[in-house]
C-alpha positions as CSV (number, residue, x, y, z in Angstrom):
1,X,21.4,-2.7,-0.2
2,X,24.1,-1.6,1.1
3,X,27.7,-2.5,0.0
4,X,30.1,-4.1,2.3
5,X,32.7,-2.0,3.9
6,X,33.3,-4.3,6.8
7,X,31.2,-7.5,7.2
8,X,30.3,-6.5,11.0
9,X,29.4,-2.5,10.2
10,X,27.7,-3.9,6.9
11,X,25.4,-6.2,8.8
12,X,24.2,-3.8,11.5
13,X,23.6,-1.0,8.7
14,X,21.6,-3.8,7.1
15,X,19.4,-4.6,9.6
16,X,19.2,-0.9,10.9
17,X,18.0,0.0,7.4
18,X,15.2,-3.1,7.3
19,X,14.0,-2.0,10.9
20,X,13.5,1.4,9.3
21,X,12.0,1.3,6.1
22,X,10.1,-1.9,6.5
23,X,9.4,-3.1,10.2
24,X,5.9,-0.3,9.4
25,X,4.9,-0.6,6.6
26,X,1.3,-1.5,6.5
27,X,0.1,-2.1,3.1
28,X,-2.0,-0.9,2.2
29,X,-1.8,-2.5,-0.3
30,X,0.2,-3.5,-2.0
31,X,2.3,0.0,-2.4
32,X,2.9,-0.4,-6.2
33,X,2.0,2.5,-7.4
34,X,2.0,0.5,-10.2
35,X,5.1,-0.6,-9.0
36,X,6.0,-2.3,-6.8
37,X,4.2,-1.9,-3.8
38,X,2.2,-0.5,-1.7
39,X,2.3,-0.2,2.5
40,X,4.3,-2.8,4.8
41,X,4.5,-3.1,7.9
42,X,4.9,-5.2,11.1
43,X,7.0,-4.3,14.3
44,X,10.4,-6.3,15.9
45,X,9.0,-9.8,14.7
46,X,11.0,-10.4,11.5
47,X,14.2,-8.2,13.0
48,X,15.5,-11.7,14.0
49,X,14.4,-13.3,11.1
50,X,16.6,-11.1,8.6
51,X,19.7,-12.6,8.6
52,X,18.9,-16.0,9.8
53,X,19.3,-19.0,7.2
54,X,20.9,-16.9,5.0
55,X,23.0,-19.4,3.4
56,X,22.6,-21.3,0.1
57,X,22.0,-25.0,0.2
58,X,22.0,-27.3,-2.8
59,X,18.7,-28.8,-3.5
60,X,20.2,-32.1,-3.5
61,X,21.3,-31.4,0.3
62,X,17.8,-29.4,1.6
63,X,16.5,-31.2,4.3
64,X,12.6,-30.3,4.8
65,X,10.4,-30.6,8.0
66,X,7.5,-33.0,7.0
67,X,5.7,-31.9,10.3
68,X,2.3,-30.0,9.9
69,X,2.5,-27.6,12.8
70,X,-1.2,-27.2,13.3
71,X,-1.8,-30.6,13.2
72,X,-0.7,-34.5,14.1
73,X,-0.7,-35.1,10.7
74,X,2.2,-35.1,8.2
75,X,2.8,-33.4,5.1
76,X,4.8,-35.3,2.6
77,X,7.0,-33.5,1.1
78,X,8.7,-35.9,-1.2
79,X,5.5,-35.4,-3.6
80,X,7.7,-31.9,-4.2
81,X,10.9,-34.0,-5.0
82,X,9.1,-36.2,-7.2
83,X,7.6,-33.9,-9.5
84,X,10.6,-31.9,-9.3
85,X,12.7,-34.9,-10.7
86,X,10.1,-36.0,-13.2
87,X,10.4,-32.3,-14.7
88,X,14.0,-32.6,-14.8
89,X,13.5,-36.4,-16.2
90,X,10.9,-36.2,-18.8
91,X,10.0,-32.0,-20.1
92,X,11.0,-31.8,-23.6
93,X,12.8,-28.7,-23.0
94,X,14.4,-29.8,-19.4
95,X,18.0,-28.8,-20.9
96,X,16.6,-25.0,-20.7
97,X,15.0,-25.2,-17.4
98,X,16.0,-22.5,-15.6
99,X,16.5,-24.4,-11.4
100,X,16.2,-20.8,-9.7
101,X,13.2,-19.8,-11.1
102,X,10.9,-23.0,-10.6
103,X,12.3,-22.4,-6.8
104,X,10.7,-18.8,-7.4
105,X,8.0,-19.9,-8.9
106,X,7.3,-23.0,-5.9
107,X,7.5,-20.5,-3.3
108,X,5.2,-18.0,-5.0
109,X,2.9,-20.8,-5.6
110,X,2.6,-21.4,-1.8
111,X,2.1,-18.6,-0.9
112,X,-0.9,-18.0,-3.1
113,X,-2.3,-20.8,-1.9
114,X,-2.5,-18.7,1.6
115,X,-5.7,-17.1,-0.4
116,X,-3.9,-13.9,0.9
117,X,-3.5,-11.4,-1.9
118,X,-1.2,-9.4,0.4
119,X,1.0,-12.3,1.1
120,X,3.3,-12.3,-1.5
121,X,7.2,-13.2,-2.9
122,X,9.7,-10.7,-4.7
123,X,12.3,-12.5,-7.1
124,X,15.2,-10.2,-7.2
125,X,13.9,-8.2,-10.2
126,X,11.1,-7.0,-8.4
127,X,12.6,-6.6,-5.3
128,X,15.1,-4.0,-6.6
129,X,11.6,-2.3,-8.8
130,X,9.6,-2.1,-5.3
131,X,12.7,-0.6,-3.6
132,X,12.8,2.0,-6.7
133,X,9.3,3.1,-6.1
134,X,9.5,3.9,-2.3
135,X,12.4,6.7,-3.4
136,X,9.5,8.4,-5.3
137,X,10.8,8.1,-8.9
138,X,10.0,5.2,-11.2
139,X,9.0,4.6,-14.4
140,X,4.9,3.7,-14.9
141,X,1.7,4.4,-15.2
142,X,1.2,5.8,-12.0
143,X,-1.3,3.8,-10.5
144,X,-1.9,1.8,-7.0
145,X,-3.0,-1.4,-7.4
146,X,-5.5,-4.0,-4.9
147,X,-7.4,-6.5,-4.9
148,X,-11.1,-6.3,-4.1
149,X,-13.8,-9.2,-4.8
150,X,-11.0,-11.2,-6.3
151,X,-10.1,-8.8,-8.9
152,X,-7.4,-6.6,-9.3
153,X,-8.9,-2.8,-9.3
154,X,-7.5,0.4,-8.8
155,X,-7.9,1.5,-5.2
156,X,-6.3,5.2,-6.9
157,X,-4.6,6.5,-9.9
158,X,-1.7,9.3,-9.0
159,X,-2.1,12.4,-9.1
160,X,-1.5,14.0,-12.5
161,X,0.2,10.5,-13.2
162,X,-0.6,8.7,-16.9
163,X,-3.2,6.4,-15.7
164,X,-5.3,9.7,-14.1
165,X,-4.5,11.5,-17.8
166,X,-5.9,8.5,-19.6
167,X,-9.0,8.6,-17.7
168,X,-8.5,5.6,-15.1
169,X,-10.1,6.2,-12.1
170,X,-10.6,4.3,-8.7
171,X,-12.5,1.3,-8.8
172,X,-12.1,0.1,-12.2
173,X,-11.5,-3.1,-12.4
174,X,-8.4,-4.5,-14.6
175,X,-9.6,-7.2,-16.5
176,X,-7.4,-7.6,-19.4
177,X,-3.7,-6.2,-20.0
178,X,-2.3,-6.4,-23.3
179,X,-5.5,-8.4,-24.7
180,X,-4.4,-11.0,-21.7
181,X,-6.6,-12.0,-19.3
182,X,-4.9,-11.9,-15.7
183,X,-7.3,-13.3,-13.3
184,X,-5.4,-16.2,-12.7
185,X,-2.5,-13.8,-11.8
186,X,-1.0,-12.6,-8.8
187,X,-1.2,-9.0,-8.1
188,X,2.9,-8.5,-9.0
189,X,2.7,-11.0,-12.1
190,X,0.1,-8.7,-13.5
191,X,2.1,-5.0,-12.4
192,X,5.1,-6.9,-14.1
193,X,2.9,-7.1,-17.6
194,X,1.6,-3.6,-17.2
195,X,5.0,-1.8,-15.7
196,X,7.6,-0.6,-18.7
197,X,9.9,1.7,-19.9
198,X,9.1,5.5,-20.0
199,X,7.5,6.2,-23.5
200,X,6.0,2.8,-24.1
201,X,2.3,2.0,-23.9
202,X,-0.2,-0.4,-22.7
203,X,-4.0,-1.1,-23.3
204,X,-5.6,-2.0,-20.2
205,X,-9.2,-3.4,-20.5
206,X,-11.2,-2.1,-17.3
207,X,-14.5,-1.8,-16.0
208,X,-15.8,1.4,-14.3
209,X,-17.5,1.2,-11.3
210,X,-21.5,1.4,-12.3
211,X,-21.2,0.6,-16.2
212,X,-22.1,-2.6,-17.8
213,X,-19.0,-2.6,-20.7
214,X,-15.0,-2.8,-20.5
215,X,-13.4,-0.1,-22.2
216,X,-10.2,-0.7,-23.3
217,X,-7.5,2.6,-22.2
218,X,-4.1,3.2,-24.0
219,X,-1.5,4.3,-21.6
220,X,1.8,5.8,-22.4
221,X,3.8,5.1,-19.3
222,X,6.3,8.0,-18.1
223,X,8.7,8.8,-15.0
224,X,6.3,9.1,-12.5
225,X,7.6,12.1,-9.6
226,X,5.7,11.4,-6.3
227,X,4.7,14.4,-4.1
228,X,2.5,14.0,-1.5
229,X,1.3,16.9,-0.2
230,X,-0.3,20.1,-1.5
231,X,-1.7,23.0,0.3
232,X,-4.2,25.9,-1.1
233,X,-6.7,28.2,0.7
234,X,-10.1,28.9,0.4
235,X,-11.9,32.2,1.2
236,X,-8.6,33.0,2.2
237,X,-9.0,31.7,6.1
238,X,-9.7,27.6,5.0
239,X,-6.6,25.7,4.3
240,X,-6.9,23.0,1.5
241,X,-4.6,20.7,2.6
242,X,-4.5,17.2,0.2
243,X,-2.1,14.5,1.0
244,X,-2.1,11.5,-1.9
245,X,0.0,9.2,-0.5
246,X,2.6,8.6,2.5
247,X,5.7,8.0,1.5
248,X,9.3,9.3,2.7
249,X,9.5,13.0,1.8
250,X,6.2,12.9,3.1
251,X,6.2,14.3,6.8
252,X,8.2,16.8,6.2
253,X,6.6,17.8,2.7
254,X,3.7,18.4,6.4
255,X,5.5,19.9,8.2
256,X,6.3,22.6,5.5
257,X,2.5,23.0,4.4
258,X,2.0,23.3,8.3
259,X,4.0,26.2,8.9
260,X,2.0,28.0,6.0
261,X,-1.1,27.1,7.0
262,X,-0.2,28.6,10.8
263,X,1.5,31.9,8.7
264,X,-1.8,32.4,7.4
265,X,-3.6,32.2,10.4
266,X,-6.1,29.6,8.8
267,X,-8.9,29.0,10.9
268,X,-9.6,25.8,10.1
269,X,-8.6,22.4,7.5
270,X,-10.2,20.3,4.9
271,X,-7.9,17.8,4.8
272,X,-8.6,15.4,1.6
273,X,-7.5,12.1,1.9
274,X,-9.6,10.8,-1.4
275,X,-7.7,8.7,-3.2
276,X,-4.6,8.3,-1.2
277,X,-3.9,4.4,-1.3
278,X,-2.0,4.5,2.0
279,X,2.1,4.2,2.2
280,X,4.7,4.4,5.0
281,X,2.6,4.2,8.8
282,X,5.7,5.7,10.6
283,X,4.5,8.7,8.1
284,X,1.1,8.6,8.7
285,X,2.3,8.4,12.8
286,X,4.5,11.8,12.6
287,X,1.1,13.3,10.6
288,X,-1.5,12.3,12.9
289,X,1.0,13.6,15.5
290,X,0.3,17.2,14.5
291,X,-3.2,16.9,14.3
292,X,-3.8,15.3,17.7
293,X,-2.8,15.7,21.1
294,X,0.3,13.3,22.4
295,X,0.1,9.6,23.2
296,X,-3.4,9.8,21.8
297,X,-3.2,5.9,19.9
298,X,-3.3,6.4,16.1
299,X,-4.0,2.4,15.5
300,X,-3.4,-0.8,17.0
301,X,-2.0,-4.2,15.8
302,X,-3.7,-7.3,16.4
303,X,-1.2,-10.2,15.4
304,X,-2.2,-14.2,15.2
305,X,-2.3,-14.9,18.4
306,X,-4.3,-12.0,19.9
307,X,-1.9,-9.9,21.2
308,X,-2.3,-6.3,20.8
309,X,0.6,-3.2,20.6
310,X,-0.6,0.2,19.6
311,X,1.2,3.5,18.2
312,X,0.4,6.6,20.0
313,X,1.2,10.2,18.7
314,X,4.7,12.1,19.9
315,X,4.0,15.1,20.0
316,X,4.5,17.9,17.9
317,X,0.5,18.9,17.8
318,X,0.6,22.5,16.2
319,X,-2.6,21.8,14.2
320,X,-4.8,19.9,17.2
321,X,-6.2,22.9,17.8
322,X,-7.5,23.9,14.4
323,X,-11.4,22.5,13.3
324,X,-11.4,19.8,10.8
325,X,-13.2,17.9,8.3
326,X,-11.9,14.6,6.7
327,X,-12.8,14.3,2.7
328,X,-12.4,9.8,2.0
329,X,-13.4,7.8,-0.9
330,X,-12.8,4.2,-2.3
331,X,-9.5,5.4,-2.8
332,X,-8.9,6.0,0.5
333,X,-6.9,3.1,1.8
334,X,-4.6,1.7,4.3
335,X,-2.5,4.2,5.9
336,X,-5.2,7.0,5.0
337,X,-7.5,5.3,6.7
338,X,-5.6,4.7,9.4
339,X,-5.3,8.7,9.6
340,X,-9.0,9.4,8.8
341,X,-9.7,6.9,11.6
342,X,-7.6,8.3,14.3
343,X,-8.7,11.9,13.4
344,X,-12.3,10.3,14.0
345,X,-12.0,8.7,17.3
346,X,-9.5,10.9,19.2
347,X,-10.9,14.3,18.6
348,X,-14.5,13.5,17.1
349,X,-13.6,14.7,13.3
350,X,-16.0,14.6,10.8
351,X,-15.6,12.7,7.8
352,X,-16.9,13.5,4.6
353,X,-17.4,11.7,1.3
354,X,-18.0,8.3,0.8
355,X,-17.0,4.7,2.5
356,X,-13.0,4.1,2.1
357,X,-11.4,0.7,0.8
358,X,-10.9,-1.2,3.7
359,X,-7.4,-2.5,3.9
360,X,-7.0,-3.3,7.3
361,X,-4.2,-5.8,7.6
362,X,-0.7,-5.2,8.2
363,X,2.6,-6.7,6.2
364,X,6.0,-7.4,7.0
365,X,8.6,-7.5,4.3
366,X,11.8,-10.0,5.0
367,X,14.8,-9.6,2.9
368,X,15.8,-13.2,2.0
369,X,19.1,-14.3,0.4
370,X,19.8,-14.1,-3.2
371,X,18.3,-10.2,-3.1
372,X,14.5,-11.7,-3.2
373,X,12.4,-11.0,-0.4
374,X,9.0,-12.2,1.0
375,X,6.0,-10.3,2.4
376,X,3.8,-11.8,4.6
377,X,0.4,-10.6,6.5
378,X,1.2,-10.5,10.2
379,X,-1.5,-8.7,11.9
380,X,-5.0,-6.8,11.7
381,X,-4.9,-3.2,12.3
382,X,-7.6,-1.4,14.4
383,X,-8.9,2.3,15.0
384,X,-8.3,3.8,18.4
385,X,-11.6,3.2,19.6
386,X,-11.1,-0.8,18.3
387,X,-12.5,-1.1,14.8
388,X,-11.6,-3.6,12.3
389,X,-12.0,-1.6,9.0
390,X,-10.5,-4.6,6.7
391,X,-13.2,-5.2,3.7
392,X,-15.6,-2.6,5.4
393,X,-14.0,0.4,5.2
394,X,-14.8,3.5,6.9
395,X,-18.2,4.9,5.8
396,X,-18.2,9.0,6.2
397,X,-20.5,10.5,8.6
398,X,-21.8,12.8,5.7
399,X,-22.4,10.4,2.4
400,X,-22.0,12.8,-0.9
401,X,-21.6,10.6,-4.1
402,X,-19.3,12.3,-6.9
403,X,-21.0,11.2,-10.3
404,X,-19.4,10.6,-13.3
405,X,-21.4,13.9,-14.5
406,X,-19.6,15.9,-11.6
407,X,-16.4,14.9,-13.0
408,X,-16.7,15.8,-17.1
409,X,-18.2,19.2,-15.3
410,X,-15.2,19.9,-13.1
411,X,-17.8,19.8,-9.6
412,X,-17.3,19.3,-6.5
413,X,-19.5,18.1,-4.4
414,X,-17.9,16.4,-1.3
415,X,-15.8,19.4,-1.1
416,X,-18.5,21.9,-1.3
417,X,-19.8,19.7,1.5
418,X,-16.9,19.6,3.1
419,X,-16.3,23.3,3.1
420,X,-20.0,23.8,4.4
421,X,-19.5,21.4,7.3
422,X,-16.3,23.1,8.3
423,X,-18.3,26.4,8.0
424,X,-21.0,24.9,10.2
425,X,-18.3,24.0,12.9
426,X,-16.6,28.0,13.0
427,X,-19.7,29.3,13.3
């Protein structure tokens, strides 16, 4: 946060900084990269909530609404004060109750009774780890973390990170961390028993996607360096441009593998968005905008009560020109697919691979007082053309499976399709 210098410039720096690293985030889940988080999002509703009731009051003086505002029916509330006191009265260790976090703990309690596994709280502690990982240096496993069927799975491991090295992939389920079971954990209960200090291990007992037995993986945790674009050629005229994730540097980590791509006079791009769990939308915004024409929508919000706002492209198209195909996976998720999608509906691109994650819902992240904050599911996303891809995913207009077999053999085959397709198009 930043430090006061003067109360008023302080508090207008503040807010300028939440409107710009938070207000579009779209999470893609859960940006956590094992740490801490994933994609969040939302637009000016929350600006006027930062700030507001941002005092401390004692629990003796809280005053609580006991109106249900969906119904004519009211809540009591004092069935909260009453256990509350009958902890403080009768636990046999009540002198070493810690107040702050069983207020922690009730709040994160409610809000996993939403049945939202994107609706979460951050106590301090894991406030400050989320805001490490969205700088692009933490210490990990590397890892992006969701929740699919109820069970928290790896939508992608990092490239080159210590969960890829170890032989995670996406799609395993996490069943077990440290011998414990953690299905009655949240998603940010379990990342806090599997996050740690550079050089320190953990055994993670997973299933892979189409096997019958949990294997248990050792993973020495490291400093994990986040870069998210790379860019190769193929046949000398085909750019190879992969982008894992979306975070900060990443636009103009673009922008840089643009201007080679257009040195090199590359007639067209496979652009690989497999496993890329999503990040930053303003990122995958300025992206799309050099892919597709201007004011072209990229994807629209759907909030609670129906109303719609959608983000268009700015400008900037040096690539909209240029033939592309689309490589996706399981992996591919939330802001990805928001790329993928837009790529699909505004100029007809091909995608290639097999059907993404489906994480079509957008967060907003609140900074609350104390340094905790709260992250809360405000809206549906859509594609241009008005698809909800949330659960579904995208599926690829060219299925290619990539087997277990292809991987210990170092193939290719989406890519080789890929690369044909693109072919197919030049010709």
């Amino acid at each position: 946060m930043i430090e006061e210098i003067d109360a008023e410039v302080a508090e207008k720096k503040n807010l300028e900084k939440n409107r710009l690293l938070f207000k579009r985030y779209v999470l893609f889940f859960l940006m956590l990269f094992l740490l801490g988080g994933s994609f969040w999002g939302g637009y000016e509703r929350g600006k006027k909530t930062v700030g507001q009731a941002e005092k401390n009051v004692a629990l003796d003086s809280a005053i609580v609404s006991n109106k249900n505002p969906t119904s004519a029916e009211n809540i009591d509330f004092s069935l909260f004060w009453k256990v509350w006191d009958l902890l403080k009265e009768k636990h046999v260790d009540k002198d070493k109750l810690d107040a702050q976090k069983l207020v922690y703990g009730a709040i994160s309690g409610m809000l996993r009774a939403t049945g939202d596994p994107y609706t979460d709280f951050f106590d301090p502690k894991q406030n400050a780890d989320f805001s490490d990982s969205i700088e692009g240096s933490f210490d990990g496993i590397g890892v992006e973390l969701g929740v699919k069927d109820n069970i928290l799975t790896v939508i992608a491991p990092l490239d080159g990170s210590p969960a890829q090295k170890a032989g995670m992939r996406s799609g395993d389920k996490i069943l077990k961390v440290g011998g414990q079971a953690i299905a009655d954990l949240t998603v940010d209960e379990a990342i806090g028993l599997i996050r740690g200090k550079k050089g320190t291990s953990v055994v993670l007992t997973v299933l892979h996607q189409g096997e019958r037995d949990t294997a248990d993986i050792t993973v020495v945790r490291d400093t994990i360096e986040v870069h998210s674009i790379n860019v190769s050629f193929k046949d000398g005229d085909i750019a190879y441009l992969r982008i894992s994730q979306f975070s900060d540097n990443t636009d103009r980590e673009f922008d840089e593998a643009m201007n080679q791509i257009i040195a090199k006079k590359s007639k067209g791009i496979v652009l690989d968005l497999r496993d890329d769990p999503g990040g930053l939308l303003d990122k995958a915004v300025n992206i799309a905008s050099r892919l597709i024409t201007k004011d072209q929508i990229v994807v629209s919000e759907e909030d609670n009560t129906g109303k719609k706002e959608s983000l268009h492209t700015s400008g900037g198209d040096k690539l909209s020109a240029l033939p592309i195909i689309v490589l996706i996976n399981e992996g591919s998720a939330s802001a990805s697919e928001i790329l993928a999608g837009a790529l699909r509906d505004d100029r007809g691109v091909k995608l290639v691979g097999e059907k993404s994650f489906g994480k079509g819902c957008v967060q907003q992240l609140i900074n609350l007082p104390g340094g905790s904050s709260v992250k809360i599911t405000v809206a549906k996303w859509l594609t241009p053309k008005g698809d909800y891809i949330m659960d579904k995913g995208i599926t690829p207009d060219y299925v290619v499976e990539l087997t277990k077999d292809d991987l210990d053999n170092k193939r290719d085959p989406q890519l080789d399709k890929a690369l044909e397709a693109l072919r197919g198009e030049l010709e």
